[in-house]
VEXFI-81433 format. One record per residue: residue in one letter; x, y, z of N, C-alpha, C, CB in turn; residue number from 1. Coordinates in steps of 0.001 Angstrom, whole numbers, always signed. Glycine has a CB too. Example, Ala and Ser with C-alpha at 12.3 -4.5 7.8 and 13.67 -1.06 7.14 Angstrom:
# residues 2
KOLKE lumtor     n_X     n_Y     n_Z    ca_X    ca_Y    ca_Z     c_X     c_Y     c_Z    cb_X    cb_Y    cb_Z zase
KOLKE      A  +13190   -5690   +7800  +12300   -4500   +7800  +13200   -3300   +7800  +11308   -4473   +9046    1
KOLKE      S  +12850   -2250   +7080  +13670   -1060   +7140  +12900     +30   +7870  +14084    -598   +5725    2
END
This chain:
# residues 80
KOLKE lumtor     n_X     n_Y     n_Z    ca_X    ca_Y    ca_Z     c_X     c_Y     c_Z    cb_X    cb_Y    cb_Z zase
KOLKE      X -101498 -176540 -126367 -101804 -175167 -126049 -103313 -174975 -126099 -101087 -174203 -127014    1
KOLKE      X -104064 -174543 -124874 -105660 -173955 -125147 -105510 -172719 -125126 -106851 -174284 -124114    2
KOLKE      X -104989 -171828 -125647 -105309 -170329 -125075 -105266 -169620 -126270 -104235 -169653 -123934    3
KOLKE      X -105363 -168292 -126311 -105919 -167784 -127634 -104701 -167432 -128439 -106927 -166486 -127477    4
KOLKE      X -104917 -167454 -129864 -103731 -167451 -130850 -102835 -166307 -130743 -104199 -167480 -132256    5
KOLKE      X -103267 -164709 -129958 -102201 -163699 -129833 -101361 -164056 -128843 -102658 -162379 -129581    6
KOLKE      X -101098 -165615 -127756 -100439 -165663 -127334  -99357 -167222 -127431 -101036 -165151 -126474    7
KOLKE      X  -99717 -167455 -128774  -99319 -168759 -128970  -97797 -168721 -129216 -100107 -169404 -130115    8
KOLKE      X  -97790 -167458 -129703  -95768 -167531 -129887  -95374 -167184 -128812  -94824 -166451 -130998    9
KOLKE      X  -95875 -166343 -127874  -94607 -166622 -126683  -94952 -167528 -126059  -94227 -165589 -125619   10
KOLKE      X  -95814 -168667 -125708  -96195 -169775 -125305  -95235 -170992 -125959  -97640 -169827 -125612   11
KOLKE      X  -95017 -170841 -127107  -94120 -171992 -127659  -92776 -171428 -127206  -94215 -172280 -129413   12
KOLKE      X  -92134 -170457 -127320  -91100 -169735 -127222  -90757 -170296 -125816  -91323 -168194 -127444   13
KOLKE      X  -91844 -170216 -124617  -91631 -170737 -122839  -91592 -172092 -123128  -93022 -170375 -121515   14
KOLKE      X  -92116 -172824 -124219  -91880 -174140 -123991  -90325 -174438 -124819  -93262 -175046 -124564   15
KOLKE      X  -89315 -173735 -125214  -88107 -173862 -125685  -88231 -173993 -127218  -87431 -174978 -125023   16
KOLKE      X  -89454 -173406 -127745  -89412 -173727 -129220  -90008 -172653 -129934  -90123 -175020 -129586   17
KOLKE      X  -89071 -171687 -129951  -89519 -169972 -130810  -89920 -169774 -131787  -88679 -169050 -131118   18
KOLKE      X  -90461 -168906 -132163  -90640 -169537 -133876  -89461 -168997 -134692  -92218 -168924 -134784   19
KOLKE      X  -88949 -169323 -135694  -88027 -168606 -136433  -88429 -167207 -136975  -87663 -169418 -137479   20
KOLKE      X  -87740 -166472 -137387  -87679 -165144 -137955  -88441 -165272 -139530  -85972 -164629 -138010   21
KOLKE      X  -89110 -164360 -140204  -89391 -165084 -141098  -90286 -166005 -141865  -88909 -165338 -140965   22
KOLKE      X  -90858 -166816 -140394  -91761 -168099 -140676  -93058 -167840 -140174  -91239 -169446 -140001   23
KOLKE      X  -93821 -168414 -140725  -95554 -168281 -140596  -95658 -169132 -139507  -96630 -168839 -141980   24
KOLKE      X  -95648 -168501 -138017  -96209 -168950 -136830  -97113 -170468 -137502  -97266 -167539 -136053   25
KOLKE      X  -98119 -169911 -137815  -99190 -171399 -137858  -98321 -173036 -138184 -100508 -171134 -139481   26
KOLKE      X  -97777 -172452 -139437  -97131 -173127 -140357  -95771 -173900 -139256  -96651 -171949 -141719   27
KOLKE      X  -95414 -173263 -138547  -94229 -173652 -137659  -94750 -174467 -136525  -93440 -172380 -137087   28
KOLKE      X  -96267 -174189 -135926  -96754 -174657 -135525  -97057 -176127 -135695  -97257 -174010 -135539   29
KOLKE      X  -97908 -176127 -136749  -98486 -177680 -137167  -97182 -178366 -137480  -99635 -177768 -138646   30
KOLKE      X  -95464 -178029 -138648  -94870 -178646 -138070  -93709 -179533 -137094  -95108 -178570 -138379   31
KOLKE      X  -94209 -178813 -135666  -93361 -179218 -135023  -94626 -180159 -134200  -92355 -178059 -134339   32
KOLKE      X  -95460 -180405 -134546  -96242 -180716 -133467  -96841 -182258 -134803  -97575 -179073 -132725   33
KOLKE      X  -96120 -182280 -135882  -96327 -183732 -136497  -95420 -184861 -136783  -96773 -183586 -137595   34
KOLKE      X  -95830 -185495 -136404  -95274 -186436 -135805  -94123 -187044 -137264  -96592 -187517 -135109   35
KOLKE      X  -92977 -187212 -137868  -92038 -187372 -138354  -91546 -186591 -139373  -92087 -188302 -138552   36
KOLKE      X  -92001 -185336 -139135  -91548 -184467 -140036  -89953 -183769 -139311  -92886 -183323 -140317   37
KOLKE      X  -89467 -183009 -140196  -88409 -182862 -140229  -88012 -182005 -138222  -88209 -181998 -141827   38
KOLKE      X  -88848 -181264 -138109  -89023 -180347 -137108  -89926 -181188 -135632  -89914 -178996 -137907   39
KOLKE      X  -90052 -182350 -136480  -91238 -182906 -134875  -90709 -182798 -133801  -91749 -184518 -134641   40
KOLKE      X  -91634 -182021 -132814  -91127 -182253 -131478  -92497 -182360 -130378  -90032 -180935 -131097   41
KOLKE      X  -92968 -183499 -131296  -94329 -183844 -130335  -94192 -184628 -129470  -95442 -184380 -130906   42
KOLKE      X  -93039 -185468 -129273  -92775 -185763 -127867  -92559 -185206 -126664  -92079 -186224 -127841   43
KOLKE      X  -92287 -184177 -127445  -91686 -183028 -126581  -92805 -182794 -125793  -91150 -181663 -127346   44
KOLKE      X  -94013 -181995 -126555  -94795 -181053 -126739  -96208 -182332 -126062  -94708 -180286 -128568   45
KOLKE      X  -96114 -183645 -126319  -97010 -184184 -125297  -96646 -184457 -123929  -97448 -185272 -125712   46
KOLKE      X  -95379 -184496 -123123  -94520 -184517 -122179  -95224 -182832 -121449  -92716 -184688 -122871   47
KOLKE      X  -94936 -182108 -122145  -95343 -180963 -121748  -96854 -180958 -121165  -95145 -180105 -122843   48
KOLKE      X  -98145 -181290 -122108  -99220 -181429 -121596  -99299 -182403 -120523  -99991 -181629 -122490   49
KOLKE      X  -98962 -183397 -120561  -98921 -184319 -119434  -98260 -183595 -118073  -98049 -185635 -119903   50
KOLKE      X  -97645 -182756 -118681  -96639 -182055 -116923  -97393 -180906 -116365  -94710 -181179 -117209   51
KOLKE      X  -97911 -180344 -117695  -98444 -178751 -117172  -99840 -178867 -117073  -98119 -177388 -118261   52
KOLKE      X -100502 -179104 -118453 -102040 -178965 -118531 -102597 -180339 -118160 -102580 -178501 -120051   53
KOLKE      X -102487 -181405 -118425 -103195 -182712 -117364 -104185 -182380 -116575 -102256 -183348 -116297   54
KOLKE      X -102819 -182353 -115629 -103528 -181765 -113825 -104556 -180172 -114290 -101541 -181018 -112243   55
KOLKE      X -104332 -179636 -114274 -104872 -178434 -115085 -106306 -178899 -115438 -103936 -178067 -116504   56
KOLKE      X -106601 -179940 -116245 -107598 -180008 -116793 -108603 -181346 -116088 -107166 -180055 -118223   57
KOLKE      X -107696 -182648 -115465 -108329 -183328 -114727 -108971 -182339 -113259 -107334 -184514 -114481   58
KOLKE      X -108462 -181601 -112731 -109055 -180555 -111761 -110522 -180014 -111819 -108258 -179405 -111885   59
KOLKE      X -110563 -179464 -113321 -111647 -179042 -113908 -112552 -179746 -113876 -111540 -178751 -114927   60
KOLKE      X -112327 -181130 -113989 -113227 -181918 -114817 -113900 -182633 -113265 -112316 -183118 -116191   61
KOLKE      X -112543 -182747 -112206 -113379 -183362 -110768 -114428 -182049 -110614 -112132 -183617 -109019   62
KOLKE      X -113680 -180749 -110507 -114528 -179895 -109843 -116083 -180226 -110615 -113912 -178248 -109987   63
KOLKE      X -116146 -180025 -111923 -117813 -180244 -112928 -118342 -181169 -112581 -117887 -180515 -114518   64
KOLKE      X -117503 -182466 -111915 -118174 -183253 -112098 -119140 -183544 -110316 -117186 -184344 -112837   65
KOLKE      X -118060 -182812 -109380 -118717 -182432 -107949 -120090 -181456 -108214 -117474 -181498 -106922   66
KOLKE      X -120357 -180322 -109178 -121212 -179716 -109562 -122291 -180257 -109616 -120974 -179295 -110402   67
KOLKE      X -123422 -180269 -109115 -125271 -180743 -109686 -125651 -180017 -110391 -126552 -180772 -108740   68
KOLKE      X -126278 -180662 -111275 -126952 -179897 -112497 -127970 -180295 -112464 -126516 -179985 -113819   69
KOLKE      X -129149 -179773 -113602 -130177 -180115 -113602 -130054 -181856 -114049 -130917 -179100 -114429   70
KOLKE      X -131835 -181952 -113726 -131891 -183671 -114604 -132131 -183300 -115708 -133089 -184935 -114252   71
KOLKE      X -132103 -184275 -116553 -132762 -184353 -117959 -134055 -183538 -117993 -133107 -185885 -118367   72
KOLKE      X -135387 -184399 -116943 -136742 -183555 -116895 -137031 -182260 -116840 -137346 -183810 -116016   73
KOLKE      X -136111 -182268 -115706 -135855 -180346 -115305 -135229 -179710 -116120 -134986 -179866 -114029   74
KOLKE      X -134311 -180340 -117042 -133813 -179155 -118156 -134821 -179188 -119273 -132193 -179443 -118871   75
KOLKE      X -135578 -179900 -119568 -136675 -180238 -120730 -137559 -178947 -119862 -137523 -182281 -120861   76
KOLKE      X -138215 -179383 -118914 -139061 -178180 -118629 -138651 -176637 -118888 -139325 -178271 -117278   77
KOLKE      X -137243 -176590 -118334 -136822 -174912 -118078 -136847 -174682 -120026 -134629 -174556 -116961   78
KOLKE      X -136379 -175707 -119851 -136459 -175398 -122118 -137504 -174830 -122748 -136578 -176881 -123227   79
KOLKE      X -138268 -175336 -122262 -139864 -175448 -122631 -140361 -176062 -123634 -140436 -174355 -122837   80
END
């Protein structure tokens, strides 16, 4: 998940994993997302990034990297 924490429970909730009634979001968080604890479902939950956010983020990274930026020199100068 990258997105901001007021939307992390219905974000887990779309990925099939709600939080319980009761339970400290965070706490439900970290563990379903470690790896042999009672609740792990980080297979799950890396399957997911690989399907949804991946592409998502390799995109980003062609588009920045099609981007020109300054050189080194030219950012030292604008620095001053």
């Amino acid at each position: 998940y990258m997105g901001p924490m007021a939307q992390a429970v219905s974000y887990m909730e779309s990925c099939g994993r709600p939080v319980p009634e009761h339970v400290n979001p965070t706490d439900y968080f970290l563990d379903i997302v470690t790896p042999g604890l009672r609740l792990d479902a980080s297979e799950h939950f890396a399957a997911m990034f690989k399907q949804h956010l991946a592409p998502q983020i390799l995109s980003k990274v062609e588009r920045s990297l099609e981007t020109k930026g300054l050189t080194i020199g030219a950012a030292r100068r604008k620095a001053g």
